[in-house]
C-alpha positions as CSV (number, residue, x, y, z in Angstrom):
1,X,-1.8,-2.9,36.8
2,X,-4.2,-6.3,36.9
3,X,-2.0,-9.0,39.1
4,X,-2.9,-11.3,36.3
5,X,-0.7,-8.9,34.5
6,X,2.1,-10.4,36.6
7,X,1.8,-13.9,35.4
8,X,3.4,-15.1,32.1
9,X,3.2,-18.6,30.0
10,X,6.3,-19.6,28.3
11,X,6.6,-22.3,26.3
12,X,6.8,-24.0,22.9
13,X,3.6,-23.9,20.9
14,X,2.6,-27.3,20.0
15,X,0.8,-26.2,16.4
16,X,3.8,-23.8,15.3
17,X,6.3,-24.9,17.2
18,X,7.6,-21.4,17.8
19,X,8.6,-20.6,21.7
20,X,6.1,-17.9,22.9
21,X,5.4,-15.9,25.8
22,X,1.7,-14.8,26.8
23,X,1.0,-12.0,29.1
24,X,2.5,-9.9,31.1
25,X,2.5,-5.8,31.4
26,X,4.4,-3.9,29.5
27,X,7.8,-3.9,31.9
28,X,7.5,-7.7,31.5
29,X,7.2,-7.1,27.7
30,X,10.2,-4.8,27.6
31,X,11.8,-7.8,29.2
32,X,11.4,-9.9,26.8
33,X,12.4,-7.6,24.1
34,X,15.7,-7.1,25.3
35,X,15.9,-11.1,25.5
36,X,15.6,-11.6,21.7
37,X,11.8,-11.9,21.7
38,X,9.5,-10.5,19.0
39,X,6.2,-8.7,19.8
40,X,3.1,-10.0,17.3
41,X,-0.1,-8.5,17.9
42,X,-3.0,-10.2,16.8
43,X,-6.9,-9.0,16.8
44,X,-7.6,-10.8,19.9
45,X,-4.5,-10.6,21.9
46,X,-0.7,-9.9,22.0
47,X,1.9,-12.4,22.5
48,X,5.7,-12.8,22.2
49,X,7.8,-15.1,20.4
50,X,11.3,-16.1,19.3
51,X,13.0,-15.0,16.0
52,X,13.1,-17.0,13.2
53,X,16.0,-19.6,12.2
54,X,17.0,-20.1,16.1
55,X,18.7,-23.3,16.2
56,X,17.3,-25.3,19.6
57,X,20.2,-24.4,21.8
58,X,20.1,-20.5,20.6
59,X,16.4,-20.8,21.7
60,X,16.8,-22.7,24.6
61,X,19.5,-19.9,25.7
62,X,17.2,-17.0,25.3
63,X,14.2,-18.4,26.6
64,X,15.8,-19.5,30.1
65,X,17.5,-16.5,30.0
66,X,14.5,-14.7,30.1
67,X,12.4,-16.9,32.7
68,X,15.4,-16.0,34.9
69,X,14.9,-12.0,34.5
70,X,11.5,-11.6,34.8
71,X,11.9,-14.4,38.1
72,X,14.3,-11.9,39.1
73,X,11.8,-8.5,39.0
74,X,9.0,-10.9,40.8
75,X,6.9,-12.5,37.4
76,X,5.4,-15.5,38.1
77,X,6.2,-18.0,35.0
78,X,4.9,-20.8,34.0
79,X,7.3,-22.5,31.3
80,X,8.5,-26.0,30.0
81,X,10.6,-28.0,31.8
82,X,13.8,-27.5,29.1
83,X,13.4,-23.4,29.8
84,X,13.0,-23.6,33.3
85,X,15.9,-22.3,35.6
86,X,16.7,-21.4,39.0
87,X,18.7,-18.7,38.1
88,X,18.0,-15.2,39.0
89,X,19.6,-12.6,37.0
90,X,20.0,-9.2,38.3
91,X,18.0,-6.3,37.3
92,X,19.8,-3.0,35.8
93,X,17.8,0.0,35.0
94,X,17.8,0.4,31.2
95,X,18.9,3.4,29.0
96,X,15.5,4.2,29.1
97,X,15.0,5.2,33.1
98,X,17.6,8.1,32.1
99,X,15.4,10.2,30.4
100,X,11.9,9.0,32.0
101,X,13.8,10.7,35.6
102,X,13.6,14.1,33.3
103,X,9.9,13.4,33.3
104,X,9.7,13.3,37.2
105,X,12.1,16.2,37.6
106,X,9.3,18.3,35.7
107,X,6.6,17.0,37.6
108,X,8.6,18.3,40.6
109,X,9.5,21.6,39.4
110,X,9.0,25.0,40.7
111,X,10.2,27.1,38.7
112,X,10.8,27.6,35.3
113,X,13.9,27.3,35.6
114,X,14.0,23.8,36.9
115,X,11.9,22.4,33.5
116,X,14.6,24.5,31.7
117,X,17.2,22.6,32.7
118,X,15.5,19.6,31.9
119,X,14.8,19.9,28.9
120,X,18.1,21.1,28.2
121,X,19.0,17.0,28.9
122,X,17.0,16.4,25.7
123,X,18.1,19.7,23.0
124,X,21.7,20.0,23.8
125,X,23.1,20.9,20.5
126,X,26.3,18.3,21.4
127,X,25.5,15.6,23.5
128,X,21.6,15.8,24.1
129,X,19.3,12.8,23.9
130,X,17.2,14.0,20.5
131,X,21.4,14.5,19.0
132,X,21.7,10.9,20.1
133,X,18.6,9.9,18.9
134,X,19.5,11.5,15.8
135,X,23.4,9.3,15.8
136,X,20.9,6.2,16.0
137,X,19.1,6.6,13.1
138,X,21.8,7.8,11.1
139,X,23.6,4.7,12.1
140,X,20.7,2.5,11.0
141,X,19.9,4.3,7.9
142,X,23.8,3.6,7.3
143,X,23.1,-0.1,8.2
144,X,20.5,-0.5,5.9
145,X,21.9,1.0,2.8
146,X,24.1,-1.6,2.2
147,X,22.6,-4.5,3.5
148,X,21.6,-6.0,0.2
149,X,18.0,-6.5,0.1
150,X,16.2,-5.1,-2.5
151,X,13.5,-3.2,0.7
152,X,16.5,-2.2,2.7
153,X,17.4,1.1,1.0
154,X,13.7,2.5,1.0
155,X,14.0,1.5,4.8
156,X,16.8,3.4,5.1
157,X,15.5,6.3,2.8
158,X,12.8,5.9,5.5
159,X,15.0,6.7,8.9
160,X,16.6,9.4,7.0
161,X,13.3,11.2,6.4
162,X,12.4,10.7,10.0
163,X,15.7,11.7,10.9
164,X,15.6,14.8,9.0
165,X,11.8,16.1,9.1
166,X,10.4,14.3,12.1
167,X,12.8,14.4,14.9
168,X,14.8,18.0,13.5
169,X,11.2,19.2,14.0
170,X,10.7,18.0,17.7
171,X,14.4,19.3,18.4
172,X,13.6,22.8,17.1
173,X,10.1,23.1,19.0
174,X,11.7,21.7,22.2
175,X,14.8,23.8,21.8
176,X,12.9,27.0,21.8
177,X,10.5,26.1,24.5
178,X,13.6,25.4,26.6
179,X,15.1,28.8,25.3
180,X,11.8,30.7,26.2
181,X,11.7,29.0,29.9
182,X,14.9,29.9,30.5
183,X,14.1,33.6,30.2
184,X,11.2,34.1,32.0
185,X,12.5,32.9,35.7
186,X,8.5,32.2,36.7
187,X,7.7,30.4,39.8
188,X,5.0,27.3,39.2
189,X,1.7,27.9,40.6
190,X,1.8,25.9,44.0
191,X,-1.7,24.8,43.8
192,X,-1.0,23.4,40.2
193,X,2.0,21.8,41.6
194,X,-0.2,19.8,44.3
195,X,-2.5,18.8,41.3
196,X,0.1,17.2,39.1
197,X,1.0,15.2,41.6
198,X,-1.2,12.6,40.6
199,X,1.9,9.8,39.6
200,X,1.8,6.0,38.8
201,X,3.9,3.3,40.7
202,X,6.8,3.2,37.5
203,X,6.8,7.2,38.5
204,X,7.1,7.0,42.2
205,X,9.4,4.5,42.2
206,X,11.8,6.6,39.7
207,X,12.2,9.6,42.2
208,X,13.8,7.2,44.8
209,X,16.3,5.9,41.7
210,X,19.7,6.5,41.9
211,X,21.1,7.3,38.8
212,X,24.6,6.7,37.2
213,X,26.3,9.7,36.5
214,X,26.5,10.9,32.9
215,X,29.0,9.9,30.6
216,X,31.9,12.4,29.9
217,X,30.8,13.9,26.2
218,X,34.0,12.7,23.9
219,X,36.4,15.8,22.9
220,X,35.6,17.6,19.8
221,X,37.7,16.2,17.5
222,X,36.4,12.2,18.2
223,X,33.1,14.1,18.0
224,X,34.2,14.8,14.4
225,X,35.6,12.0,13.6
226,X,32.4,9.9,14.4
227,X,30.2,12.5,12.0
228,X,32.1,11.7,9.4
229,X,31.1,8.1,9.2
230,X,29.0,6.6,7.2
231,X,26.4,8.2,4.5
232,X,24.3,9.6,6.4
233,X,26.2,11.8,8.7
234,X,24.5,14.6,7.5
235,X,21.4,14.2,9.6
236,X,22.8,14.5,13.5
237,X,25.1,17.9,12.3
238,X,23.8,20.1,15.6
239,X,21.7,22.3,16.1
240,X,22.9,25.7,17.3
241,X,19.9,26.8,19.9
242,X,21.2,30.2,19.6
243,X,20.1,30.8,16.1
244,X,16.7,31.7,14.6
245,X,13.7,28.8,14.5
246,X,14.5,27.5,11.4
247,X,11.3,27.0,9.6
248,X,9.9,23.4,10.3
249,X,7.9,22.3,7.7
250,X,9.8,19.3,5.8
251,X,10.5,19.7,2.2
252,X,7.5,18.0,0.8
253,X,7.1,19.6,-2.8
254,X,5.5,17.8,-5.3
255,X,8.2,15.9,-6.9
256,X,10.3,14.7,-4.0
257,X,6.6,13.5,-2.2
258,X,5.8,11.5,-5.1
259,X,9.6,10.2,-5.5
260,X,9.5,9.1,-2.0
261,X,6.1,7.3,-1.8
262,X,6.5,5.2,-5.0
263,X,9.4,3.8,-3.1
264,X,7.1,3.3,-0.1
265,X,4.2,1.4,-2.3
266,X,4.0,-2.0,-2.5
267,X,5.6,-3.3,-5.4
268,X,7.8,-1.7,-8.4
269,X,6.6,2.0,-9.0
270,X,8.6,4.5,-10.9
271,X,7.7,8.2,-10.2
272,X,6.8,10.9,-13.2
273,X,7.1,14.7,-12.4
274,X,5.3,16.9,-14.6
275,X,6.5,20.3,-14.1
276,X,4.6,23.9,-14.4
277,X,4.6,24.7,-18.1
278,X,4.8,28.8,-17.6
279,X,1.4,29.1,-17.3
280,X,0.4,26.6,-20.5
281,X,-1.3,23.9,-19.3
282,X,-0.7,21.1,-21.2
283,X,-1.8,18.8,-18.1
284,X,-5.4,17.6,-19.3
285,X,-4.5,14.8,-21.2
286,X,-3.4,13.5,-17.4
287,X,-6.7,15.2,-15.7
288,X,-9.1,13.5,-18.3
289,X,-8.4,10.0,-16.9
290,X,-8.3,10.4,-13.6
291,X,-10.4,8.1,-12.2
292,X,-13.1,9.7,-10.1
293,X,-16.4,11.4,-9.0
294,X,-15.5,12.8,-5.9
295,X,-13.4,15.1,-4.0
296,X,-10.4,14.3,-6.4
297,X,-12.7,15.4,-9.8
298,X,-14.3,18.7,-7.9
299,X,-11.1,20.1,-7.2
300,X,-9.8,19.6,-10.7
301,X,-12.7,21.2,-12.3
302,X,-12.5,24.4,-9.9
303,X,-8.4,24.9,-9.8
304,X,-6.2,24.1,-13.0
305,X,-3.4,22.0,-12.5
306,X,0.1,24.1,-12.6
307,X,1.7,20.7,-12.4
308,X,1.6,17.2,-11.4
309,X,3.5,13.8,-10.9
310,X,2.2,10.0,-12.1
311,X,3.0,7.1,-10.3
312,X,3.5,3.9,-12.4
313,X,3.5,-0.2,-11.4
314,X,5.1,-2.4,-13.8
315,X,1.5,-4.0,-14.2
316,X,0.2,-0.4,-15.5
317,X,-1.6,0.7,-12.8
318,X,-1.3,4.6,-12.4
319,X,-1.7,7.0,-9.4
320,X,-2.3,10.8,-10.3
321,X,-0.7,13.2,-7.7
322,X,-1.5,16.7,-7.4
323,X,-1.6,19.1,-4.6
324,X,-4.4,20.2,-2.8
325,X,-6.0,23.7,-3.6
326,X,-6.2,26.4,-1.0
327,X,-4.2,26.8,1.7
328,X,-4.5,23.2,2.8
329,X,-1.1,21.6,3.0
330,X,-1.3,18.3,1.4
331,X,-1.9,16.2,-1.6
332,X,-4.9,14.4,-3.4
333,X,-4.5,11.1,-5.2
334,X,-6.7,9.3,-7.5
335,X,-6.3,6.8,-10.3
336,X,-6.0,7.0,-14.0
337,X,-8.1,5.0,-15.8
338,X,-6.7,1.8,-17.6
339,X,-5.6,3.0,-21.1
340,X,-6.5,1.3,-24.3
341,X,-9.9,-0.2,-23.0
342,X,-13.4,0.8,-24.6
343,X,-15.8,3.1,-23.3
344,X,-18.2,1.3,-23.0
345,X,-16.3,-1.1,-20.7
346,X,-16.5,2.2,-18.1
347,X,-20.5,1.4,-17.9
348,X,-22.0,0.9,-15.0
349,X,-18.8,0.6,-12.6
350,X,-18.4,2.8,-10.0
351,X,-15.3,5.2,-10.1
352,X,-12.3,4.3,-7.3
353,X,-12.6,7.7,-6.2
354,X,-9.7,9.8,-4.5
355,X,-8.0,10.1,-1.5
356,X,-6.6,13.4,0.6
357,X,-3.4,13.2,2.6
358,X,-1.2,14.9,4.7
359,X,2.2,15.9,3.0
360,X,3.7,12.9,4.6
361,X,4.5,10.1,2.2
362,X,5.2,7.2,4.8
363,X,1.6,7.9,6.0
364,X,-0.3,8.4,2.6
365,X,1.3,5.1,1.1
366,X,-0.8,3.7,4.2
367,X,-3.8,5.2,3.0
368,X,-2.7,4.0,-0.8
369,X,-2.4,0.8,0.0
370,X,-5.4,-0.2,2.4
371,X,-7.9,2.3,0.9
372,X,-7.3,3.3,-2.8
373,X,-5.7,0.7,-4.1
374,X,-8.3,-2.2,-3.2
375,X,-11.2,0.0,-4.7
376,X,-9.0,0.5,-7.8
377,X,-8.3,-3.4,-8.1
378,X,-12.4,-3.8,-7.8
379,X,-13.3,-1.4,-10.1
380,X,-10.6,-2.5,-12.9
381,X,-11.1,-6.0,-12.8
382,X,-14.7,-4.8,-13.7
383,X,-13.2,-2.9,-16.7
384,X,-11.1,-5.4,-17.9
385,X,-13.9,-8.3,-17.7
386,X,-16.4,-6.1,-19.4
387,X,-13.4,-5.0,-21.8
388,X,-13.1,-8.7,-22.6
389,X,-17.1,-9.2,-23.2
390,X,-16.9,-6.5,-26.1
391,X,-14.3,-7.6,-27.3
392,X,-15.8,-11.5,-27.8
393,X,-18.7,-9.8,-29.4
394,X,-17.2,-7.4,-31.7
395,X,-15.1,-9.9,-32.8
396,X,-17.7,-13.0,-32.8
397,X,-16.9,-15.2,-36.0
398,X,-19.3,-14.1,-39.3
399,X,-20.2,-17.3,-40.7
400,X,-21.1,-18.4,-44.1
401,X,-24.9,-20.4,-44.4
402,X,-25.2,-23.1,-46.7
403,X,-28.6,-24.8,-47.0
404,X,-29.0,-28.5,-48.6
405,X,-31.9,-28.5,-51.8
406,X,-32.2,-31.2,-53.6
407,X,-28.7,-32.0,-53.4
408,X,-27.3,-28.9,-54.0
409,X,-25.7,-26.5,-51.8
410,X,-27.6,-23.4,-51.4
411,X,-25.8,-19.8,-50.4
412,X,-27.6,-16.4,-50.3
413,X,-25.5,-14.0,-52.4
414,X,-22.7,-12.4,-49.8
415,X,-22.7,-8.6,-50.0
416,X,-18.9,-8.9,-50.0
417,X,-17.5,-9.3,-53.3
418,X,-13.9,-11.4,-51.8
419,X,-16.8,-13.6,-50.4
420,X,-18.0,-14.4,-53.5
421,X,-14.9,-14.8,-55.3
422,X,-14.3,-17.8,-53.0
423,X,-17.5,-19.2,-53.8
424,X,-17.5,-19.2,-57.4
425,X,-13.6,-20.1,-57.8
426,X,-15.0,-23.1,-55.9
427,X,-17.8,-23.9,-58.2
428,X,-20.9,-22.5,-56.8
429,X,-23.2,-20.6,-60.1
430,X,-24.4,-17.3,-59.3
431,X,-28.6,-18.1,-59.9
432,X,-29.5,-14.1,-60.8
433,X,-33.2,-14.7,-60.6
434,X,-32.9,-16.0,-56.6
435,X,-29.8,-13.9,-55.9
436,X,-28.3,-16.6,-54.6
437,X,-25.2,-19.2,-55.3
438,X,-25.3,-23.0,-56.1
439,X,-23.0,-25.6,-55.6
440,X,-24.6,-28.6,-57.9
441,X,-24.7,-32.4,-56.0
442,X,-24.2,-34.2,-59.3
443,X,-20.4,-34.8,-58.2
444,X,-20.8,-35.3,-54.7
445,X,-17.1,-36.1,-54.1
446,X,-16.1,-33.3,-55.8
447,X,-19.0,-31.4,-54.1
448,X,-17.2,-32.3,-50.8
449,X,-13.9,-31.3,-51.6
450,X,-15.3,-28.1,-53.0
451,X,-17.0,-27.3,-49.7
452,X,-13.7,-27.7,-48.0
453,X,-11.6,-25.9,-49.9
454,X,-14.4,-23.1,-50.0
455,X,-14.8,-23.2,-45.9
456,X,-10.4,-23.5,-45.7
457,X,-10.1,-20.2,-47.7
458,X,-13.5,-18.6,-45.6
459,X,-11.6,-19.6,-42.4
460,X,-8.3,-17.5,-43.8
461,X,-11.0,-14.4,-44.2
462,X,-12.4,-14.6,-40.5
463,X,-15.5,-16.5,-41.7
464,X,-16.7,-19.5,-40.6
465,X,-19.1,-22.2,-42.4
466,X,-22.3,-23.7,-41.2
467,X,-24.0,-26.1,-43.7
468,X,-27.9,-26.2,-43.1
469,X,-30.5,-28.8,-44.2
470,X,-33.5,-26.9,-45.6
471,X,-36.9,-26.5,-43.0
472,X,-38.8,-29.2,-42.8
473,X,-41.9,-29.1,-45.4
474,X,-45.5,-30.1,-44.7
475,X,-46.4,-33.2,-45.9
476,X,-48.5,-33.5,-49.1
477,X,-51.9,-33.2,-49.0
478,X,-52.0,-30.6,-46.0
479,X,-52.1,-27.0,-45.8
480,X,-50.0,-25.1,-43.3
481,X,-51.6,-23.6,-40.2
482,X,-51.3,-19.6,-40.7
483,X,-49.7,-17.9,-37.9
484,X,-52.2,-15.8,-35.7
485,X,-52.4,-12.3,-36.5
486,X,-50.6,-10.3,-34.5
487,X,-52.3,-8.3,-31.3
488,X,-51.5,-6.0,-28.7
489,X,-53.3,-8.0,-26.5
490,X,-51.0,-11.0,-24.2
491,X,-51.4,-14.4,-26.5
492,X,-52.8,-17.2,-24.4
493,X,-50.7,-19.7,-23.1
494,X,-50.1,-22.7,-25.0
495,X,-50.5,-26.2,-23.9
């Protein structure tokens, strides 16, 4: 470790205002962690600070408090006057040291034996460290689930999964290893022994610890007692290590994946399953709109889908889950296409194509999140904006010409026959021989109020009125120029 490593800063920011702590290794961290500070990592650099909603004394408390102990362990810290202290508090090994001694006692070992017994520390089926382990999250899940937030159950849905699938995983694989060790009663190569010898400081230093002796286990029927509180006392039940590997995988089928990761996506999603039909796949009406050109849209044209589940936001966006064909164990997730939007609105954006992941919803709403979900929003708002184009144009206003002559109001003869209802309850004469209708000027109030009443009653139809003068005539005595005739050569510029 650097010996700038050994220097911290401590001290109220003057821009936030927050008390922070800079540098450090990661003992002097852990320090500060068990003082009340918060790590935040940044993209440049890692730094402490104080929780949130710390009245001044509450801060100035912890912060002194923590200037002492890392004083105490030999950190050099420089801090505000108000947090400075000669006090020098003194230096317990934490819970953690316990189990990091069974690391040196392995590094030491001779015999298989030795690791055995080890690792029996960790998989005791009553009292080991991974049955602990298990008691903590149980007790935080329990913490959680009635803490009244809206995120706090899915946090607690979370440390029940972990507790469940990740750590009864790691206690079954240990367990067995242990088991296996125990049989065999194999000496450790000597020269392998010499070579993992290789240790750091933290590692040397641990060997020369004197540690506490372990707590009694409590008697069987306080162990039973304490099981049966809270919800979630399900999860640390034992372990017998005398019965078969139970099988490991966690129970990610279809519909429980997909239940758990819409509570794991941002926002409110609701989860769909859409179960195997007997063998009548009724399933491409979901398949048509899935929203890709990739990986997600190969598999679906090779291997029909059996069954399926739809994530839903309340905004309408929609995730398409299915599992992965073959023997690979996982999932593939695309989006379905906006619903009710043109075509043509499709044209010329590029799909949000599909993601793979691991049967692990914690780890795929990750993915969701910072992959698939910012192409989608892309590649919609595309949709949506071109959606909105055609639907100015299809819907642009059909308007109604009339042209001054002489007076008169001029209008082409409309092809629809409501049109010229209007026109003629309004006064305008059909003129057969021009195919055209006329409102006369000889009235021009009543003209006006004619033309108003014409374009109020237009207006109700979706039509709008434009009134024209004629094109300007040549004046008498001149004859227009003709138009040159037309070439497939390029006409000269014009000056």
């Amino acid at each position: 470790m650097a010996l700038a490593d050994r220097f911290l800063t401590l001290g109220r920011d003057v821009h936030s205002g927050e008390v922070l702590a800079r540098g450090g290794d990661p003992e002097a961290h852990s320090i500060l962690q068990r003082n009340g500070f918060v790590p935040v990592a940044r993209l440049h650099e890692t730094y402490h600070r104080l929780p949130v909603g710390l009245d001044e004394a509450e801060e100035k408390r912890l912060a002194a408090r923590a200037v002492a102990r890392l004083r105490a362990v030999k950190y050099g810290v420089d801090t505000d006057d108000v947090f400075d202290t000669e006090m020098r508090e003194p230096h317990y090994l934490p819970l953690g040291s316990s189990v990091a001694y069974l690391a040196e006692q392995i590094r030491d070992a001779t015999t298989s034996d030795e690791v055995a017994d080890a690792l029996t520390e960790l998989t005791a089926s009553h009292d080991g460290v991974l049955i602990a382990l298990g008691e903590v999250l149980a007790a935080t899940a329990a913490f959680y689930q009635d803490l009244g937030q809206p995120p706090d159950p899915h946090t607690a849905k979370r440390l029940q999964y972990l507790a469940e699938h990740r750590l009864a995983v790691l206690w079954s694989d240990l367990a067995h290893m242990r088991n296996g060790l125990a049989d065999r009663h194999q000496d450790h190569p000597p020269a392998q022994r010499v070579h993992r010898r290789g240790r750091t400081g933290r590692a040397r230093s641990l060997r020369r610890l004197r540690l506490p002796a372990t707590p009694a286990a409590p008697d069987h029927h306080s162990r039973r007692r304490s099981c049966r509180t809270g919800t979630h006392a399900a999860l640390i039940a034992p372990f017998p290590p005398e019965e078969p590997m139970h099988d490991p995988t966690p129970d990610t089928s279809l519909g429980s994946f997909a239940a758990v990761l819409a509570g794991e996506l941002p926002g409110a999603w609701t989860s769909a399953y859409h179960r195997d039909r007997g063998g009548l796949n009724t399933h491409h009406v979901l398949t048509d709109a899935v929203w890709d050109m990739n990986e997600v849209a190969e598999a679906l044209a090779k291997h029909p889908v059996d069954h399926c589940a739809v994530l839903q936001r309340h905004d309408g966006t929609r995730l398409f889950v299915t599992e992965q064909p073959g023997p690979a164990e996982g999932y593939l997730i695309a989006a379905l296409a906006p619903d009710d939007v043109p075509a043509e609105a499709f044209r010329g954006v590029r799909e949000p194509d599909g993601i793979a992941v691991d049967a692990d919803p914690f780890s795929a709403a990750e993915n969701i999140t910072f992959d698939l979900l910012p192409r989608y929003y892309v590649a919609a708002h595309q949709v949506f904006k071109n959606a909105e184009h055609l639907t100015r144009e299809s819907s642009a206003e059909e308007r109604l010409v009339m042209t001054w002559s002489d007076g008169a109001l001029v209008v082409d003869k409309p092809d629809r026959a409501d049109i010229t209802r209007v026109l003629t309850d309004h006064g305008f004469v059909l003129d057969t021989a021009r195919a055209v209708l006329v409102l006369p000027g000889d009235d021009t109030a009543r003209q006006a109020a004619s033309v108003r009443a014409t374009g109020e009653r237009l207006s109700a139809l979706g039509i709008g009125t434009v009134l024209r003068h004629p094109p300007t005539r040549p004046a008498l005595d001149t004859t227009p120029v003709a138009p040159p005739a037309t070439s497939s050569a390029p006409s000269a510029l014009r000056r």
